[in-house]
N, C-alpha and C positions, 0 to 999 in steps of 0.2 A: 554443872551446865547441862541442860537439855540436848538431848542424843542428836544426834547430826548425821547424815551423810557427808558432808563438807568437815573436811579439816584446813580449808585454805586461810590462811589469817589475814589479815585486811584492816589498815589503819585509818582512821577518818581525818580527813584532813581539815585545818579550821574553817575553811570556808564550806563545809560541805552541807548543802541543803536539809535541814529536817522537817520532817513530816510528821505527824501524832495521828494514829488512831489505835481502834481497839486490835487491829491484825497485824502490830508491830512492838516485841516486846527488847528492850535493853537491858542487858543489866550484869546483876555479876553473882555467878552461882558456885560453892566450892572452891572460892578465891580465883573461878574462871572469869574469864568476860564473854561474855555471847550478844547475838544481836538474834531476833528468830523473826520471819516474816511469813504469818499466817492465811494464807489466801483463804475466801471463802469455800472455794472447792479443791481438797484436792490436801496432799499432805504438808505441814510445813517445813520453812526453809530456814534451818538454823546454822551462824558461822560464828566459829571461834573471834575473840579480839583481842587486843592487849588489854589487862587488866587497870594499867595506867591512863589507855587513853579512856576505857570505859568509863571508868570513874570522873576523868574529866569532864567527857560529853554531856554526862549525867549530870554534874554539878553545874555546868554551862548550861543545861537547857531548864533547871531550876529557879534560874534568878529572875525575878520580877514575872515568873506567870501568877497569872492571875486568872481562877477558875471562873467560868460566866456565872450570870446571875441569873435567876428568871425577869422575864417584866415582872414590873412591879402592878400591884392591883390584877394579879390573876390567882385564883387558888388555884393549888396543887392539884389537886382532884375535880373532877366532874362527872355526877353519877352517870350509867349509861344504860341501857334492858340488862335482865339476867342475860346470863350467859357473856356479857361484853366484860365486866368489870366496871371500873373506872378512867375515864379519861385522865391521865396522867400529863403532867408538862413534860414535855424530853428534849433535853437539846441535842440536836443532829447533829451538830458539826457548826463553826464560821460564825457561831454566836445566832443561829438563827434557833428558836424553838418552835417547839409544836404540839399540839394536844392532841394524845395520840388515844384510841379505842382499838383493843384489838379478838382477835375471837378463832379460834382454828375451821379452817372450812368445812370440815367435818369431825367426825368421829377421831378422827387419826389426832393426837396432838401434836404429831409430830412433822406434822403433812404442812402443808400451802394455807394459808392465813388471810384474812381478810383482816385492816386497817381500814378506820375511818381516822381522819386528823385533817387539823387546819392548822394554820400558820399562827402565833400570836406573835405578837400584837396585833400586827398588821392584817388580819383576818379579809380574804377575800371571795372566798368560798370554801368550802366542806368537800374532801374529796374522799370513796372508798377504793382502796387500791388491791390487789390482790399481789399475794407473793409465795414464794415457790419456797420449800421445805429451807432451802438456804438463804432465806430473805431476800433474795433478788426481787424488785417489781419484775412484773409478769403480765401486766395489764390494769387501765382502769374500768372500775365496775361503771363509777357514778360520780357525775362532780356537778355541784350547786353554788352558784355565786349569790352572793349577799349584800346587800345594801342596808346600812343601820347606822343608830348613831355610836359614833366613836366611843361613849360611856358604858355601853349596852353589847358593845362587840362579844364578849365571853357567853354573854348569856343568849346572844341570839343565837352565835354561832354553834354551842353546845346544843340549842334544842333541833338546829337544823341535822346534828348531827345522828341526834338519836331519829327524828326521823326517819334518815338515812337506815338507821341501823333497825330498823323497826320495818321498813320498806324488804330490807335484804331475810331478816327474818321469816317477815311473812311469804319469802318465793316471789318478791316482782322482779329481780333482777338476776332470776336463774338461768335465761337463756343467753345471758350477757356474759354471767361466770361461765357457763358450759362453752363459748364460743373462746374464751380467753381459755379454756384447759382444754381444749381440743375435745369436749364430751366426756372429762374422765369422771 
């Protein structure tokens, strides 16, 4: 089991709410049970559990998931300027996707990020967002809304996007980042 400050042990009870994401891990390490709750800042919190009920939880929260899918009629990728990569599908969360574009602000790769992404399917504008070395938004640069036809959605919204990203490249939207990073 992963190191802990807590040794409190703690049983789940059937009805007890579950949640999924990436900052919550279950499971059973060394014939332990553990449950660890990773915040984005800060150190995590890992607790001991029964190895019976762990095991249960686990096989209860197995049945009948079903992973999403992308829409359908979107490829995976959409080229984007050097330095962007590719526009990739991701799904956030709640079954919604998104096509995401991403680039580090600067030099740093480990610094504050710029994102460009829209929504699929349901595409309704193109937004660039700016986020802080622990992914938190942190401000929008730039957001464009879109009118198209429903067949054509990916491909408009892709080219709107590189302009976007071709906009931020060339320096039109440095005073806007400067003013969202306090001048850093």
């Amino acid at each position: 089991m992963p190191e802990s400050d807590s040794s409190d042990q703690f049983e789940l009870p059937d009805s007890a709410p579950v949640y999924g994401s990436e900052h919550v891990e279950v499971g059973i390490e060394d014939g332990d049970g553990y449950i660890t709750i990773s915040p984005s800042r800060g150190e995590p919190f890992t607790f001991s559990g029964d190895t019976d009920e762990i095991e249960a939880f686990c096989r209860q929260q197995q049945r009948g998931i079903t992973l999403p899918e992308p829409p359908e009629g979107f490829e995976e990728v959409q080229d984007g300027p050097d330095g962007w990569g590719p526009g990739k599908l991701i799904h956030t969360g709640g079954g919604i996707w998104c096509r995401v574009w991403e680039r580090p602000l600067d030099e740093n790769e480990n610094g504050p990020r710029i994102q460009v992404l829209y929504p699929v399917p349901d595409c309704i504008g193109v937004t660039a967002e700016l986020h802080d070395s622990d992914g938190y938004h942190i401000g929008t640069i730039t957001d464009k809304h879109v009118k198209t036809e429903l067949n054509k959605i990916d491909e408009h919204c892709a080219k709107l996007a590189n302009d976007i990203m071709t906009e931020i490249d060339a320096g039109e939207h440095d005073e806007t980042i400067s003013e969202i990073t306090g001048g850093e």
